[in-house]
C-alpha positions, -999 to +999 in steps of 0.1 A: +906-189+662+909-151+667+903-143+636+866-167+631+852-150+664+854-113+646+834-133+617+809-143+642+805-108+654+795-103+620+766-124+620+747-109+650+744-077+626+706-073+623+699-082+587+734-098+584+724-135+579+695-127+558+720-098+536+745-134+531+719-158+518+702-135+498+735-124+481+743-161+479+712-166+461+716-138+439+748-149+425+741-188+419+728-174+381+767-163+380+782-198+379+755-215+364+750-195+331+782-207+313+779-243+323+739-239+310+751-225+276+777-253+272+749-281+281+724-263+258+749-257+230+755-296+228+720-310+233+711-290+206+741-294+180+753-329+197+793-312+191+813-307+223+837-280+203+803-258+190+798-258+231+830-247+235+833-217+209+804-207+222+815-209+258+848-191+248+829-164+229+806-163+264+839-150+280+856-128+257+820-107+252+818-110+295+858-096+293+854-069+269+822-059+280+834-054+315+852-022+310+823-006+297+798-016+321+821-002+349+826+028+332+783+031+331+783+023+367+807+048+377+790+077+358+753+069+364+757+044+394+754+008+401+716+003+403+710+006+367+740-015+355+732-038+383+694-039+369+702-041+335 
């Protein structure tokens, strides 16, 4: 119980709830975007496994592409990678 009454203290930070939700919001497209390519892929083609190369080729371009992106954000920042 200790340990959810420091969390609490957390959310009488001015601009602390709002900071929360908004990030919340921010990241639903996160989650959503792979299981939206899957559904798309099949409506469109009506094949399960065309949904799922392109769900797997989703991933490995979001692994290999990581790297890079960090290496941006460290050299020019986070805003512009983050904005991209």
């Amino acid at each position: 119980m200790a340990a959810l009454r420091q969390y609490l203290g957390v959310w009488r930070i001015p601009g602390a709830p709002m900071l929360l939700i908004l990030g919340i919001i921010g990241r639903l497209g996160i989650g959503m975007t792979p299981l939206a390519l899957l559904l798309v892929v099949e409506q469109v083609t009506g094949r399960y496994a065309l949904a799922a190369v392109a769900g797997g080729f989703y991933a490995l371009c979001g692994a290999a592409l990581s790297p890079v992106a960090g290496r941006v954000a460290d050299r020019v920042g986070p805003t512009p990678v983050l904005l991209a």
